[in-house]
C-alpha positions in Angstrom: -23.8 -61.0 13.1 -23.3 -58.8 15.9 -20.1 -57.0 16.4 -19.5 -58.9 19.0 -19.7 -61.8 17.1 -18.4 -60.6 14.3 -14.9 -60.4 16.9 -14.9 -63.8 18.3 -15.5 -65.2 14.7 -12.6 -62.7 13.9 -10.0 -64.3 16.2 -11.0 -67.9 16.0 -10.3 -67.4 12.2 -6.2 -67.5 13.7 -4.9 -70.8 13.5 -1.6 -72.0 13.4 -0.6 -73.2 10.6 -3.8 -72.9 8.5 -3.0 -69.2 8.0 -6.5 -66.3 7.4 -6.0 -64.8 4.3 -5.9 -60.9 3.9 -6.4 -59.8 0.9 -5.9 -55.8 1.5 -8.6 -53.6 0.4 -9.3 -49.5 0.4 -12.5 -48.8 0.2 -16.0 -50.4 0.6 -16.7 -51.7 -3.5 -13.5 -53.6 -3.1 -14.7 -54.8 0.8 -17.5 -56.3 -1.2 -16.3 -57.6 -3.9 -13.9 -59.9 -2.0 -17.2 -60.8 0.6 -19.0 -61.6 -2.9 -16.0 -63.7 -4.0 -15.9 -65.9 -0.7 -13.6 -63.5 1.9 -13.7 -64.7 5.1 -12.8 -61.8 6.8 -11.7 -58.0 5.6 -8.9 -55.7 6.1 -8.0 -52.4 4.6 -3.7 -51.3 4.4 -2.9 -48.1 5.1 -0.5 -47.5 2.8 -3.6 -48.5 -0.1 -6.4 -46.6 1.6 -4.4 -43.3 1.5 -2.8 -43.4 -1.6 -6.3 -44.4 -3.0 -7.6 -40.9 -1.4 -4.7 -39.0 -2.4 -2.4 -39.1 0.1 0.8 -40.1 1.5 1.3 -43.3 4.4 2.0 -42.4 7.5 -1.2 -40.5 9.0 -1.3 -38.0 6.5 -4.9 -39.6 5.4 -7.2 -37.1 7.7 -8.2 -39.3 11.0 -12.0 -38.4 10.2 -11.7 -39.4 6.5 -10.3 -42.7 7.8 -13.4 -43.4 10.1 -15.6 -42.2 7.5 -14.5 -45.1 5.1 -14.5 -48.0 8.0 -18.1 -46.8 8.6 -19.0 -47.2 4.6 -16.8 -50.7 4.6 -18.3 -51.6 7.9 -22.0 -51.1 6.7 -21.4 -52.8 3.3 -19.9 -56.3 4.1 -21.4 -58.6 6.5 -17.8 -59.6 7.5 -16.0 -58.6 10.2 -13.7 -55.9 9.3 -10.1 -55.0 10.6 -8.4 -51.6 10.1 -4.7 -50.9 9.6 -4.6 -48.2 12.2 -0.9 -47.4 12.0 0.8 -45.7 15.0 -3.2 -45.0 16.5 -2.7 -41.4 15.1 -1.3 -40.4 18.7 1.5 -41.2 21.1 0.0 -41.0 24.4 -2.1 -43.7 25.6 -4.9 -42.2 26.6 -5.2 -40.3 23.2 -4.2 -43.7 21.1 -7.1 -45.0 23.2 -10.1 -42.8 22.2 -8.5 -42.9 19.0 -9.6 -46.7 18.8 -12.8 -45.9 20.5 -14.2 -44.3 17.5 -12.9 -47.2 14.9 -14.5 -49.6 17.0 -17.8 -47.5 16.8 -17.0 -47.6 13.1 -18.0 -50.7 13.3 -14.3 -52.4 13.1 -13.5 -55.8 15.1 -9.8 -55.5 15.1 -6.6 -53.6 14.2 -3.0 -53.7 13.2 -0.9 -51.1 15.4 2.7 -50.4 14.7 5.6 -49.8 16.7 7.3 -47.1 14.3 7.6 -43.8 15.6 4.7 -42.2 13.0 6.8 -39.4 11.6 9.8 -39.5 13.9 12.9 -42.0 14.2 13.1 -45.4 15.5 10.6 -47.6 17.5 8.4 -47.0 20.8 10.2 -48.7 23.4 8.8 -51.6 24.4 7.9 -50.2 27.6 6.1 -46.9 26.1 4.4 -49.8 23.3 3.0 -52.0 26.0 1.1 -48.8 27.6 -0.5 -48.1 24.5 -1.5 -51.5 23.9 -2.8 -51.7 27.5 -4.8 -48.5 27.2 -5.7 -50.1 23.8 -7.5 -53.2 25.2 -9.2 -51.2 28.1 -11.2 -49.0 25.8 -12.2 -52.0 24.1 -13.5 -53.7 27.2 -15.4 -50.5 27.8 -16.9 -50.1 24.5 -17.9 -54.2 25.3 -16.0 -55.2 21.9 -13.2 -58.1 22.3 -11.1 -55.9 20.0 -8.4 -57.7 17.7 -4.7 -55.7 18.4 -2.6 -57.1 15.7 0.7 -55.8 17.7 2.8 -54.9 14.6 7.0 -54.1 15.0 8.7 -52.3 12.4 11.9 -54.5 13.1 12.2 -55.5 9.4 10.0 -53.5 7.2 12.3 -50.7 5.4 15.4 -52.5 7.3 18.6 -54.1 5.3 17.6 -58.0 4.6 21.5 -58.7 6.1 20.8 -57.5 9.9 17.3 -59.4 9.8 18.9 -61.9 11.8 20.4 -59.8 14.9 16.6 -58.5 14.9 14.9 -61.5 15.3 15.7 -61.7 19.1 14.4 -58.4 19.6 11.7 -59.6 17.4 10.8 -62.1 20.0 11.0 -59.6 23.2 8.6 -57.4 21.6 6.2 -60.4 21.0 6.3 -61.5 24.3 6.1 -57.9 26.1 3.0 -57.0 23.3 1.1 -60.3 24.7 1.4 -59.9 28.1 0.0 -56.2 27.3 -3.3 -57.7 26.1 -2.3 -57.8 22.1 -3.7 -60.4 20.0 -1.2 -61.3 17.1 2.0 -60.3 16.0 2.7 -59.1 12.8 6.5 -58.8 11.3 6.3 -57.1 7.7 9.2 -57.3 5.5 10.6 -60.4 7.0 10.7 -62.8 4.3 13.3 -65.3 5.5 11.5 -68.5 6.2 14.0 -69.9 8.9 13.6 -66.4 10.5 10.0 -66.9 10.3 9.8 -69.8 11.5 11.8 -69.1 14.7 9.9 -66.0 15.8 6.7 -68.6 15.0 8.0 -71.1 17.0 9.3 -68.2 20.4 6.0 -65.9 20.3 2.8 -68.1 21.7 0.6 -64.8 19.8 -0.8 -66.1 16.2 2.1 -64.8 13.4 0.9 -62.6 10.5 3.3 -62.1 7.9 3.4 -59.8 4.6 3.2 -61.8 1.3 5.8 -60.1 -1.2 9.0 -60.6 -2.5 10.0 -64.0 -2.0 7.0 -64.6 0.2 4.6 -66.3 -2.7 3.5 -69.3 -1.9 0.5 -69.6 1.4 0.9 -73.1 1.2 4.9 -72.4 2.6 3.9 -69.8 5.3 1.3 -72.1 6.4 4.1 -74.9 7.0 5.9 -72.4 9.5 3.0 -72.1 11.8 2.0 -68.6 10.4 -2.0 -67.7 11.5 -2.4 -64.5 9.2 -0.8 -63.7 5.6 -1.8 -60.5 4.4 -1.1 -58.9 1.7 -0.3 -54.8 2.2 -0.1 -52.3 -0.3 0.2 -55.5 -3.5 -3.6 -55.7 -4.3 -3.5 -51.8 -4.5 -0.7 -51.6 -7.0 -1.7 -54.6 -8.9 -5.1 -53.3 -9.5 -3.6 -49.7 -10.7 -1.1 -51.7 -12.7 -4.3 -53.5 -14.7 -6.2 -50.1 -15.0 -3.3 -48.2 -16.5 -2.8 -51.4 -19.6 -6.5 -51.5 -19.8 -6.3 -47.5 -20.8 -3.4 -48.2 -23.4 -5.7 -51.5 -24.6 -8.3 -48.3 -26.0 -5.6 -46.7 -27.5 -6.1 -43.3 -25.8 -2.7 -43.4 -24.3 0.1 -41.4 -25.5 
Protein backbone atom coordinates (compact mmCIF):
# COMPACT_ATOMS: atom_id res chain seq x y z
CA UNK A 1 0.00 0.00 0.00
CA UNK A 2 0.70 3.47 -0.56
CA UNK A 3 0.84 5.86 2.26
CA UNK A 4 -1.83 7.27 1.16
CA UNK A 5 -3.58 4.27 1.31
CA UNK A 6 -2.10 3.05 4.11
CA UNK A 7 -4.19 6.50 5.86
CA UNK A 8 -7.60 5.97 4.46
CA UNK A 9 -7.33 2.20 5.46
CA UNK A 10 -5.97 3.71 8.80
CA UNK A 11 -9.19 5.68 9.57
CA UNK A 12 -11.81 3.47 8.19
CA UNK A 13 -10.31 0.91 10.73
CA UNK A 14 -12.58 3.53 13.42
CA UNK A 15 -15.78 2.26 14.02
CA UNK A 16 -18.10 2.75 16.65
CA UNK A 17 -18.51 0.30 18.67
CA UNK A 18 -16.35 -2.38 17.00
CA UNK A 19 -13.27 -0.68 18.65
CA UNK A 20 -9.23 -1.03 16.45
CA UNK A 21 -7.08 -2.67 18.72
CA UNK A 22 -3.61 -1.05 19.75
CA UNK A 23 -1.43 -3.14 20.98
CA UNK A 24 1.53 -0.55 21.84
CA UNK A 25 4.82 -1.27 20.55
CA UNK A 26 8.64 0.40 20.67
CA UNK A 27 10.51 -0.53 18.16
CA UNK A 28 10.43 -2.23 14.71
CA UNK A 29 10.97 -6.38 15.92
CA UNK A 30 8.01 -5.83 18.08
CA UNK A 31 6.02 -3.70 14.93
CA UNK A 32 6.54 -7.03 13.26
CA UNK A 33 5.86 -9.38 15.29
CA UNK A 34 2.34 -8.12 15.95
CA UNK A 35 1.91 -7.62 11.76
CA UNK A 36 3.21 -11.47 11.72
CA UNK A 37 0.58 -12.30 14.50
CA UNK A 38 -2.41 -10.70 12.49
CA UNK A 39 -2.17 -6.62 13.67
CA UNK A 40 -4.30 -4.70 11.77
CA UNK A 41 -2.67 -1.61 12.27
CA UNK A 42 0.52 -0.30 14.50
CA UNK A 43 1.23 2.21 17.13
CA UNK A 44 4.15 2.91 19.23
CA UNK A 45 3.58 4.75 23.23
CA UNK A 46 5.72 7.11 24.16
CA UNK A 47 6.10 6.40 27.37
CA UNK A 48 7.49 2.54 25.95
CA UNK A 49 9.57 3.83 23.18
CA UNK A 50 11.68 6.07 25.50
CA UNK A 51 12.00 4.01 28.37
CA UNK A 52 13.05 1.21 25.85
CA UNK A 53 15.97 3.73 24.71
CA UNK A 54 16.74 4.88 27.95
CA UNK A 55 14.93 7.65 28.73
CA UNK A 56 12.34 9.44 30.54
CA UNK A 57 8.47 10.35 28.98
CA UNK A 58 7.88 13.55 28.23
CA UNK A 59 10.24 14.51 25.08
CA UNK A 60 13.29 13.76 26.73
CA UNK A 61 13.69 10.73 23.86
CA UNK A 62 15.89 13.07 21.29
CA UNK A 63 13.22 14.27 18.41
CA UNK A 64 15.73 12.73 15.70
CA UNK A 65 16.08 9.36 17.64
CA UNK A 66 12.30 9.33 17.53
CA UNK A 67 12.04 9.72 13.65
CA UNK A 68 14.92 7.46 13.22
CA UNK A 69 12.80 4.55 14.81
CA UNK A 70 9.31 5.42 12.87
CA UNK A 71 11.52 5.23 9.77
CA UNK A 72 12.93 1.55 10.84
CA UNK A 73 9.08 0.59 12.02
CA UNK A 74 7.73 2.27 8.94
CA UNK A 75 9.99 0.23 6.48
CA UNK A 76 9.46 -3.04 8.37
CA UNK A 77 5.68 -3.62 8.56
CA UNK A 78 3.45 -3.28 5.64
CA UNK A 79 0.84 -1.79 8.07
CA UNK A 80 0.06 1.56 8.45
CA UNK A 81 1.81 3.00 11.43
CA UNK A 82 0.70 5.71 14.04
CA UNK A 83 3.19 7.52 16.36
CA UNK A 84 2.46 8.73 19.85
CA UNK A 85 3.90 12.19 19.17
CA UNK A 86 3.18 13.73 22.63
CA UNK A 87 2.99 17.54 22.96
CA UNK A 88 4.63 17.69 18.88
CA UNK A 89 7.96 18.45 20.69
CA UNK A 90 7.07 22.35 20.28
CA UNK A 91 4.36 24.87 21.40
CA UNK A 92 3.99 27.08 18.53
CA UNK A 93 2.10 25.96 15.65
CA UNK A 94 4.19 26.53 13.04
CA UNK A 95 7.07 24.66 14.82
CA UNK A 96 4.52 21.66 16.07
CA UNK A 97 3.76 21.63 12.31
CA UNK A 98 7.15 20.84 10.60
CA UNK A 99 7.54 18.84 13.50
CA UNK A 100 4.81 16.40 12.01
CA UNK A 101 6.16 17.10 8.58
CA UNK A 102 9.14 14.91 9.19
CA UNK A 103 7.04 11.91 11.06
CA UNK A 104 4.80 11.92 8.15
CA UNK A 105 7.96 11.55 5.81
CA UNK A 106 8.86 8.87 8.29
CA UNK A 107 6.52 7.15 6.76
CA UNK A 108 3.71 7.48 9.65
CA UNK A 109 -0.21 7.70 8.79
CA UNK A 110 -1.39 9.19 11.96
CA UNK A 111 -0.65 10.47 15.48
CA UNK A 112 -1.76 10.92 19.04
CA UNK A 113 -1.16 14.61 20.25
CA UNK A 114 -1.72 15.70 23.75
CA UNK A 115 -3.02 18.60 25.36
CA UNK A 116 -0.53 18.60 28.51
CA UNK A 117 1.72 21.28 28.76
CA UNK A 118 5.12 19.00 27.86
CA UNK A 119 7.22 19.95 30.90
CA UNK A 120 5.09 22.81 32.31
CA UNK A 121 1.72 23.00 34.32
CA UNK A 122 -1.75 22.38 33.24
CA UNK A 123 -3.37 22.07 29.69
CA UNK A 124 -3.09 24.22 26.27
CA UNK A 125 -6.13 26.18 26.26
CA UNK A 126 -8.47 25.09 24.03
CA UNK A 127 -8.02 27.95 21.95
CA UNK A 128 -3.94 27.70 21.81
CA UNK A 129 -4.86 23.49 21.16
CA UNK A 130 -7.13 24.09 18.24
CA UNK A 131 -4.21 26.28 16.44
CA UNK A 132 -1.90 23.51 16.68
CA UNK A 133 -4.20 21.07 15.54
CA UNK A 134 -5.12 23.42 12.56
CA UNK A 135 -1.46 24.05 11.64
CA UNK A 136 -1.27 20.19 12.21
CA UNK A 137 -3.75 19.25 9.42
CA UNK A 138 -2.40 21.91 6.98
CA UNK A 139 1.02 20.37 6.82
CA UNK A 140 -0.55 17.22 6.17
CA UNK A 141 -2.53 18.46 3.25
CA UNK A 142 0.67 19.84 1.96
CA UNK A 143 2.80 16.76 2.34
CA UNK A 144 -0.64 15.15 0.35
CA UNK A 145 -1.08 12.58 3.41
CA UNK A 146 -4.78 12.49 5.02
CA UNK A 147 -2.91 12.50 8.41
CA UNK A 148 -4.70 10.66 11.44
CA UNK A 149 -4.65 13.45 14.64
CA UNK A 150 -5.73 11.43 17.52
CA UNK A 151 -6.57 14.78 19.56
CA UNK A 152 -5.60 13.47 23.04
CA UNK A 153 -6.59 15.65 26.63
CA UNK A 154 -4.88 15.07 29.69
CA UNK A 155 -8.21 15.65 31.63
CA UNK A 156 -7.95 12.30 33.52
CA UNK A 157 -4.64 10.77 33.11
CA UNK A 158 -2.48 11.49 36.41
CA UNK A 159 -5.88 13.29 37.85
CA UNK A 160 -7.78 12.02 41.22
CA UNK A 161 -10.49 9.25 39.99
CA UNK A 162 -13.08 11.43 42.45
CA UNK A 163 -13.11 14.85 40.19
CA UNK A 164 -13.30 12.55 36.90
CA UNK A 165 -16.78 13.59 36.80
CA UNK A 166 -16.71 17.55 36.98
CA UNK A 167 -14.13 16.86 34.01
CA UNK A 168 -16.08 15.10 31.77
CA UNK A 169 -17.97 18.39 30.57
CA UNK A 170 -14.78 19.89 29.80
CA UNK A 171 -14.00 16.62 28.35
CA UNK A 172 -16.65 17.17 25.87
CA UNK A 173 -15.68 21.02 24.99
CA UNK A 174 -12.38 19.92 24.10
CA UNK A 175 -13.77 17.15 21.83
CA UNK A 176 -15.86 19.36 20.06
CA UNK A 177 -13.32 22.39 19.69
CA UNK A 178 -10.42 19.56 18.63
CA UNK A 179 -13.00 18.37 15.71
CA UNK A 180 -13.91 21.43 14.33
CA UNK A 181 -9.96 22.11 14.28
CA UNK A 182 -9.54 19.24 11.71
CA UNK A 183 -8.70 16.30 14.50
CA UNK A 184 -9.57 12.84 13.85
CA UNK A 185 -10.38 11.02 17.20
CA UNK A 186 -10.32 11.76 20.72
CA UNK A 187 -8.52 9.99 23.07
CA UNK A 188 -9.16 10.23 27.10
CA UNK A 189 -6.42 8.13 29.01
CA UNK A 190 -6.94 7.34 32.50
CA UNK A 191 -10.63 7.49 32.39
CA UNK A 192 -11.89 4.23 33.32
CA UNK A 193 -15.37 4.88 34.48
CA UNK A 194 -17.72 3.28 32.02
CA UNK A 195 -20.77 5.68 32.58
CA UNK A 196 -18.19 8.41 32.09
CA UNK A 197 -17.12 6.86 29.05
CA UNK A 198 -19.98 6.33 27.73
CA UNK A 199 -21.20 9.87 27.99
CA UNK A 200 -18.20 11.60 26.41
CA UNK A 201 -18.88 8.58 23.63
CA UNK A 202 -22.29 9.43 23.21
CA UNK A 203 -21.49 13.97 23.30
CA UNK A 204 -18.14 13.91 20.93
CA UNK A 205 -19.30 12.83 17.14
CA UNK A 206 -14.94 12.08 16.78
CA UNK A 207 -14.29 8.12 17.12
CA UNK A 208 -13.34 7.44 21.16
CA UNK A 209 -10.00 5.83 21.97
CA UNK A 210 -9.58 4.79 25.42
CA UNK A 211 -6.55 3.36 27.52
CA UNK A 212 -7.03 -0.29 28.61
CA UNK A 213 -5.74 -0.63 32.33
CA UNK A 214 -6.91 -0.80 35.59
CA UNK A 215 -10.40 -1.67 35.56
CA UNK A 216 -10.53 -1.31 31.81
CA UNK A 217 -10.00 -5.24 30.87
CA UNK A 218 -12.52 -6.41 28.98
CA UNK A 219 -12.71 -4.99 24.78
CA UNK A 220 -15.81 -6.68 24.54
CA UNK A 221 -17.23 -3.88 27.36
CA UNK A 222 -15.51 -0.77 25.70
CA UNK A 223 -16.85 -1.87 22.57
CA UNK A 224 -20.59 -1.82 24.09
CA UNK A 225 -19.96 2.08 24.92
CA UNK A 226 -19.41 3.04 21.35
CA UNK A 227 -15.48 3.26 21.82
CA UNK A 228 -13.62 3.15 18.05
CA UNK A 229 -9.92 2.66 19.47
CA UNK A 230 -8.55 0.72 22.72
CA UNK A 231 -5.08 0.96 23.08
CA UNK A 232 -3.00 -0.18 25.28
CA UNK A 233 -0.04 2.47 26.53
CA UNK A 234 2.89 1.77 28.29
CA UNK A 235 1.19 -2.21 29.54
CA UNK A 236 2.70 -4.27 26.67
CA UNK A 237 6.10 -2.56 27.64
CA UNK A 238 6.03 -3.45 31.23
CA UNK A 239 4.52 -6.82 30.73
CA UNK A 240 7.19 -7.87 28.35
CA UNK A 241 10.08 -6.55 30.91
CA UNK A 242 8.06 -8.26 33.61
CA UNK A 243 8.50 -11.81 31.55
CA UNK A 244 12.19 -11.09 30.73
CA UNK A 245 13.25 -10.42 34.30
CA UNK A 246 11.34 -14.27 35.62
CA UNK A 247 12.78 -15.73 32.53
CA UNK A 248 16.51 -14.53 33.95
CA UNK A 249 15.64 -15.96 37.54
CA UNK A 250 14.13 -19.29 35.57
CA UNK A 251 18.36 -19.79 34.66
CA UNK A 252 19.18 -19.27 37.99
CA UNK A 253 21.70 -16.50 37.39
CA UNK A 254 19.85 -14.11 39.53
CA UNK A 255 20.84 -13.15 42.86
Amino acid sequence: MTQLEKANVFKALHKKGEPLILYNIWDAGGAKALSDAGARAIATGSWSLAAAHGFQDGENIPLDLVLTLVERITHTVELPVSVDFEGGYALAPDAVAENVRRVIRAGAIGINFEDRIVDGEGLHSILSQCDRIRAIRTVAREESVPLFVNARTDLFLGTERDTHPDRVSEAVERGAAYAEAGADGFFVPGLVDTDLIGRIVDAVRLPVNVMMFDELTSIEAVASLGVSRASYGPGPYLSALSDLVERFKHTGEAR
